[in-house]
N, C-alpha and C positions, 0 to 999 in steps of 0.2 A: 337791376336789383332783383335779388333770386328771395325765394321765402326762410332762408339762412342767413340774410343778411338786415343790417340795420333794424334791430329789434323796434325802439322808439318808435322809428318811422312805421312800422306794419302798424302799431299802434295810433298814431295819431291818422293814418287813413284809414283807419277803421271807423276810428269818430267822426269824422269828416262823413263820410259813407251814410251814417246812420242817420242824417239829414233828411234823408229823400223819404226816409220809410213811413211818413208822414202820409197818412190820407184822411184821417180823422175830423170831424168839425168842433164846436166849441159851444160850452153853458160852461155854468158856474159850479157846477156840484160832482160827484163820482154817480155815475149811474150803474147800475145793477148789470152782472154781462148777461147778455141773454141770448138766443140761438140766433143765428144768422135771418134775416128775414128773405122771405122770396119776393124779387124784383117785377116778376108780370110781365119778360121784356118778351115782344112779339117778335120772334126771331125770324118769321115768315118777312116781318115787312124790314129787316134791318137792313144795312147795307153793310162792307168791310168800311167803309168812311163813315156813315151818321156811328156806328160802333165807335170808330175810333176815336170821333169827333166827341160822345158821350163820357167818355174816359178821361178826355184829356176837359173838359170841364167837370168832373166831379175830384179830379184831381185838384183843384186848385182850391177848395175848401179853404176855409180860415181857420187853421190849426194849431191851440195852445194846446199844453199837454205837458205831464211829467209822466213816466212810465220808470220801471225796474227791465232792466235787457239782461238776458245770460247770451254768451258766446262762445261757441264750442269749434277749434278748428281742428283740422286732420289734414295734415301733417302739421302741428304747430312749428310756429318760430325757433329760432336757435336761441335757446337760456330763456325762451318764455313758457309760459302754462297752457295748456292746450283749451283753456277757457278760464274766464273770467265775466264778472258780472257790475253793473253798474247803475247807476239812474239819469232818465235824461229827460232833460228841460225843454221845451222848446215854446216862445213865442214867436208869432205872424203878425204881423199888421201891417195891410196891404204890400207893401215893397220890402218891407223894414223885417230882418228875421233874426231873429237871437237863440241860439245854440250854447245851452252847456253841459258836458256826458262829464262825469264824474265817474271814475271806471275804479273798482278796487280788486285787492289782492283776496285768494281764498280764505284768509282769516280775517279779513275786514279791513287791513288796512288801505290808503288810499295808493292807488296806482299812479294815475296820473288825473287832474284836474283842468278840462279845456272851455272854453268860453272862447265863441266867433259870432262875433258882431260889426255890422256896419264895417264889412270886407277889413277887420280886422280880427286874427286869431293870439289866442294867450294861452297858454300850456304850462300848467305848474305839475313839475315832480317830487313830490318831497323828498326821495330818499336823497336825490341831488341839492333839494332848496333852490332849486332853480328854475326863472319862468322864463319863457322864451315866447316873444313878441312877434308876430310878423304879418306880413297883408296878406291875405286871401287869394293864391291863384286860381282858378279855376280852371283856366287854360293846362298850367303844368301838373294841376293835380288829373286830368283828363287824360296827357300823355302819360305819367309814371305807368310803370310794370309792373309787374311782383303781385305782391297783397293789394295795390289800387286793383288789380285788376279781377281779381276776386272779391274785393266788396263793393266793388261801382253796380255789380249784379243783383246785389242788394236792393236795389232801387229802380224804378220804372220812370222815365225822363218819356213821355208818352211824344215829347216831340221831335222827338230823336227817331220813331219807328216810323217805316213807310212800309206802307200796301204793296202786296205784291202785285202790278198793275195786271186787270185783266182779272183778277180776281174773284171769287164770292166765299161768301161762310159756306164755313162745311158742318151742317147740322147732324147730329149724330142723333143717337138714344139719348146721353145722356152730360154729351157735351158738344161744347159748337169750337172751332176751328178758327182763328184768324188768322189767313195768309202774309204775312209779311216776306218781304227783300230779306235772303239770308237765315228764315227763322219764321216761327208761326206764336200766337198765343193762342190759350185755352183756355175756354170760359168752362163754368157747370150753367146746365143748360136750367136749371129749377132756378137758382138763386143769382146767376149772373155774375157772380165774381171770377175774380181773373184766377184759375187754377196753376198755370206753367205760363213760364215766358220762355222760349229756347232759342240761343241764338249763337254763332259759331261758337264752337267750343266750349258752350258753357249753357246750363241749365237751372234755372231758377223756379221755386215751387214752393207756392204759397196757399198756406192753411191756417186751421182754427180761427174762422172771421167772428167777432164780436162786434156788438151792436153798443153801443155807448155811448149816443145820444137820442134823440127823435130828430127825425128828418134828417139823417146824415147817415152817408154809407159806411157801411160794418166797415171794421178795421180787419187786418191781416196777424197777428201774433206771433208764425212761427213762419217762419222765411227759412229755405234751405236750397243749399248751391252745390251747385256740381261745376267743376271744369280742370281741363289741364293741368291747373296747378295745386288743384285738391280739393276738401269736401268743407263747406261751413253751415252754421246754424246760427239765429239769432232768435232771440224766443223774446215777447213782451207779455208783462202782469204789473197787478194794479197800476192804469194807465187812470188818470184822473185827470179832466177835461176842465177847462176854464174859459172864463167869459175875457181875463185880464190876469196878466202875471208881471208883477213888479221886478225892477231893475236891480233891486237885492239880490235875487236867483241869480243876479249873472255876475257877481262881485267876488274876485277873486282877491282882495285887497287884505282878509283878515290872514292869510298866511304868511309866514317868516319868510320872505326873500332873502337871501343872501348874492344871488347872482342874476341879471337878467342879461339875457341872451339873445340874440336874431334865433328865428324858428327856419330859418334855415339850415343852422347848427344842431338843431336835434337831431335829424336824421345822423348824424357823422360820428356823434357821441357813444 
């Protein structure tokens, strides 16, 4: 699958994709953004593993949240818009995660409406009236090519990355180095957040961190990607944290069905 083919499909793993971009914790109310805070991390005593090890527990945060995303690609899809914008839901609870991006077109109307829950995914299009049902691979969404493979970069799977053995940070002025197999990330050495992740072919760079709760790390906003198959952006605003998000958000029921589908059949359409 090339970036001129199967429109849908570039679309629905795009949604899929924007699961991960989740680092956020959770209250009850919107809190005010405010500047990134400085972390204090003693880069003298760290190691590439307690680093890594650090990461991959503040990653796992309890994260509800509804945000607004724009998406900007270059070279866009064949017969799609080279951006688009949408709102997206997400609750956590402990094992349990529920997804729904509601993506529209540049004069408002809806594009596509998707809801994955409990390893099953729903996909409504209106212009078709049609919802296409199916379970959740993870596996085969991990092999796909094309656009998977430009927005998987989207996202930091911190268990996925390995140290380059033999290794140590490479402390700079004003940013520090983690070696990894294949590829390095970069912190800013004041405030500690993850600046670039680079990794064959592909380069991913993250900015604008807002603070939008107490006691829980800044969030990321504007994510942008470089690789082989072309340039993207995903930008977040008014992201609004929650303590509990009700099972309404994720009810796709009040729309006019005409045809339900395998969501397998999307892509082919």
């Amino acid at each position: 699958m090339t970036l001129n083919q199967r429109p849908f499909s570039f679309l629905l793993l795009i949604a899929l994709s924007l699961l991960l971009l989740i680092t956020a914790g959770c209250k009850t109310r919107r809190f005010p953004t405010e500047q990134a805070p400085e972390l204090h991390i003693n880069w003298a005593r760290e190691t590439p593993e307690s680093l890594l090890k650090s990461m991959r527990h503040r990653a796992q945060g309890l994260a509800t949240f509804t945000a607004y995303f724009q998406i900007n690609m270059d070279p866009p899809p064949a017969k799609m818009p080279s951006s688009f914008s949408g709102i997206i839901y997400l609750s956590k609870d402990g094992e349990n995660t529920r997804l729904r991006i509601k993506a529209f077109h540049l004069f408002g109307a809806t594009l596509f409406d998707m809801v994955a829950q409990e390893g099953v995914t729903k996909v409504y299009i209106p212009s078709k009236q049609t919802l296409y049902v199916g379970k959740t691979d993870k596996k085969q969404q991990e092999a796909a090519q094309g656009p998977q493979e430009i927005f998987s970069s989207l996202m930091i799977n911190f268990n996925d990355l390995k140290i380059l053995p033999g290794s140590s940070l490479i402390i700079g002025k004003d940013t520090v180095k983690l070696p990894l197999i294949d590829g390095e990330m970069r912190f800013d050495k004041k405030t500690g957040h993850i600046l670039s992740l680079i990794e064959p072919d592909k380069k991913t760079i993250y900015s604008d961190y807002q603070k939008l709760a107490p006691n829980y790390p800044a969030m990321p906003t504007d994510i942008q990607l470089t690789s082989s198959l072309g340039k993207a952006r995903c930008r977040l605003k008014e992201i609004t944290i929650y303590q509990t998000m009700g099972q309404e958000n994720f009810d796709l029921s009040s729309y006019q069905v005409k045809k339900i589908k395998a969501l397998s059949e999307a892509g082919k359409e």
